[in-house]
Structures are given as C-alpha cells and as structure tokens.
C-alpha positions as CSV (number, residue, x, y, z in Angstrom):
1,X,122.1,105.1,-116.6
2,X,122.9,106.0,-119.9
3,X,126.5,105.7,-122.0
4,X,128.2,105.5,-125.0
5,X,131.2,104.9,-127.1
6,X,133.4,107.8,-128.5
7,X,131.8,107.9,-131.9
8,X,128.1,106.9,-130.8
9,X,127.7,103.5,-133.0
10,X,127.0,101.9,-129.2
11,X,124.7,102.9,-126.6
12,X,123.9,101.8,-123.4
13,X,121.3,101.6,-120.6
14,X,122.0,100.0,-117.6
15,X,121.0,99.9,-113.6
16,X,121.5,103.4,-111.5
17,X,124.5,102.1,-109.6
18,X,127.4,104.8,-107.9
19,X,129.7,102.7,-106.5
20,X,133.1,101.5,-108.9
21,X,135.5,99.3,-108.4
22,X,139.3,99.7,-109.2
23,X,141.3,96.6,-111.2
24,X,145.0,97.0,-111.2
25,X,145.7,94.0,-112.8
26,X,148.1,93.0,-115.7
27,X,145.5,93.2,-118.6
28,X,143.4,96.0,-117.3
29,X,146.2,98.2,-117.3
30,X,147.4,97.0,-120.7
31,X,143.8,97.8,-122.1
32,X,143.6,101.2,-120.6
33,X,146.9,102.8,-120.1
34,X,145.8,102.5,-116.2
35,X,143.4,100.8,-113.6
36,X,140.0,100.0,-115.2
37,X,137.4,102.1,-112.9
38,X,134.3,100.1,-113.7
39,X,130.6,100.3,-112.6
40,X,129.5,97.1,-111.3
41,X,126.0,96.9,-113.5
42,X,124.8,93.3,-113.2
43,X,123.8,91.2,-115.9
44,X,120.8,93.7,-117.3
45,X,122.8,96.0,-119.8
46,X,121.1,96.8,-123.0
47,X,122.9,97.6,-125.8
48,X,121.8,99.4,-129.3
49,X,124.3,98.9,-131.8
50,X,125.7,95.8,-131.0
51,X,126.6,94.6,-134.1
52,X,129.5,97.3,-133.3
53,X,130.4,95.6,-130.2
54,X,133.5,93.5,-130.8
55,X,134.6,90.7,-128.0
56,X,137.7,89.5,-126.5
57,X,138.3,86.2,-124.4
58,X,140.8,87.3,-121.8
59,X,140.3,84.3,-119.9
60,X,138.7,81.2,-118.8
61,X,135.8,83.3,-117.0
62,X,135.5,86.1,-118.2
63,X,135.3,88.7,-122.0
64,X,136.1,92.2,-122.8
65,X,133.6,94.1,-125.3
66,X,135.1,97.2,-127.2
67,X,133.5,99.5,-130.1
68,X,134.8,97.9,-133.8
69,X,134.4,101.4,-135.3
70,X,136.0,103.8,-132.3
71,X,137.9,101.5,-130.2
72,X,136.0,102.6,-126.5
73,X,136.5,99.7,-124.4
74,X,132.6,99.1,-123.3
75,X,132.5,96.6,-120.8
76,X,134.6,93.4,-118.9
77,X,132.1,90.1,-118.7
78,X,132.1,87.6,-116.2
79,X,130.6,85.1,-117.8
80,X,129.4,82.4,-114.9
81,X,127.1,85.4,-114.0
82,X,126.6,87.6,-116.9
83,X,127.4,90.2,-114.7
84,X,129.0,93.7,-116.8
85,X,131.8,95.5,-115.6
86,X,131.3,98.7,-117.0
87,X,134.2,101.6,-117.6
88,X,132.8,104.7,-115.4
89,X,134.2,107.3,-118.4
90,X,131.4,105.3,-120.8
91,X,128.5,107.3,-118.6
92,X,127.0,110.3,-118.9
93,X,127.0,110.4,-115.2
94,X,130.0,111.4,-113.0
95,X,128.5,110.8,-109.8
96,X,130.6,107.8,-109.0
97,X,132.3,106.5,-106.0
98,X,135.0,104.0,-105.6
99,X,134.1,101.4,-103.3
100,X,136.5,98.7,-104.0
101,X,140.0,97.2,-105.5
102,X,141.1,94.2,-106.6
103,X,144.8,93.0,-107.7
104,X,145.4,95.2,-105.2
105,X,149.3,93.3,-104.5
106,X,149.7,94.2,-108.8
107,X,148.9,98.1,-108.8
108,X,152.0,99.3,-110.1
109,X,154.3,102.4,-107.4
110,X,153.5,105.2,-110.2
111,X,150.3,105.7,-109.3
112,X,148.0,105.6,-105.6
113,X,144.6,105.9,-105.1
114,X,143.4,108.5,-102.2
115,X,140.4,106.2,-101.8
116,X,141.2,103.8,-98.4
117,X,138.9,101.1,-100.1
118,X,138.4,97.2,-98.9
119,X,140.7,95.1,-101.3
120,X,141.3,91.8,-102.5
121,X,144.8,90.4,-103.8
122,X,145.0,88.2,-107.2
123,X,145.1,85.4,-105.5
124,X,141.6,86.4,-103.6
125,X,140.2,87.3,-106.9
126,X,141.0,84.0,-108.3
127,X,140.4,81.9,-106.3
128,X,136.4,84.0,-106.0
129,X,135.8,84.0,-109.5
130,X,137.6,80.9,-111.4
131,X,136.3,77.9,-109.5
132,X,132.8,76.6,-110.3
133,X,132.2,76.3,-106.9
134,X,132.3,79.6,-105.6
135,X,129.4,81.4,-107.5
C-alpha cells in the first residue's frame, strides 16, 4: 500500500493489510484530536524522504514519527518489534476495517464506535507490550 504526508516530502510503501486498530488512549488522543485508527503494517515500511521524518519518544517502548515540514503524524513504533502502527488517513486506500481497540476503559463518553470489536484495557496493553518477557 501506498501513503503520504499532507505536503508529499514523505512517502510510504508498506504490506496490503485491511484490518485497523482503534487507540483511545491519553496521548493518541492528544496527538490527533481523537482515537488513532492505525494500520497494523509490521516492521517492513519503506520510507522516501525520511530525512523529513521527525521522531518522538512517548515511552519506554515505543516512538511516534510525524512530517517536520507538514506536521502529518506518519506512524507509532513499537520498538521491541519494529512493528509500525500506521494512521489509516496516511493511505491512498480506504478499504479498511476496524478489527480491534485498545485503552478501551480510557475512550472518552463523546464519542462511540459502531464497530463491536475485541478489546483490551490499559492495563492489558501494558502489561502485553512493556515487559521484556512478553514479546
């Protein structure tokens, strides 16, 4: 699959996947005005113009990449895997479906998504993804 940034200074190819996942936590919801609706795409993303790619540490495991020149958040990093996280708006592709949600107990009452998805709770999530031992 193909994507970009707003102003085109980063392109990106990575694996045909369809299925997104919903974040409702804390800092995905400060980044994006809302719940990041991200493409699970595995470590083998390939960027051109990644010397526009600017990166954020927003916790022990994981980064956040964004365009320097446009601002278009571009992709959340896990970093034990290398696995990207991908916002589904970056694609050129709108055949997405939402498959799962996580921080599921954070997700704010102004919004609901119709999707009845599997879900974990932040303390599910952290407890997958912070200790060494589970990956």
């Amino acid at each position: 699959m193909k994507g970009r940034c707003l102003c085109g200074a980063v392109n990106l190819i990575s694996p045909d996947v369809k299925e997104i996942g919903a974040c409702h936590c804390g800092f995905c919801r400060r980044w994006g005005g809302g719940p990041l609706l991200a493409v699970h795409c595995g470590p083998d993303v390939q960027f051109e113009g990644a010397q526009h790619i600017s990166v954020f540490s927003s916790s022990e495991w994981a980064e956040r990449g964004f365009c320097s020149r446009c601002g278009t958040h571009l992709y959340y990093k896990l970093l034990s895997t290398g696995a990207y996280f991908v916002p589904a708006g970056v694609f050129d592709s709108t055949d997405f479906e939402i498959v799962t949600q996580v921080y599921i107990d954070r997700k704010p009452g102004y919004y609901a998504l119709a999707n009845q998805t599997p879900t974990l709770t932040e303390r599910q999530v952290i407890e997958r993804y912070s200790s060494p031992d589970s990956h």
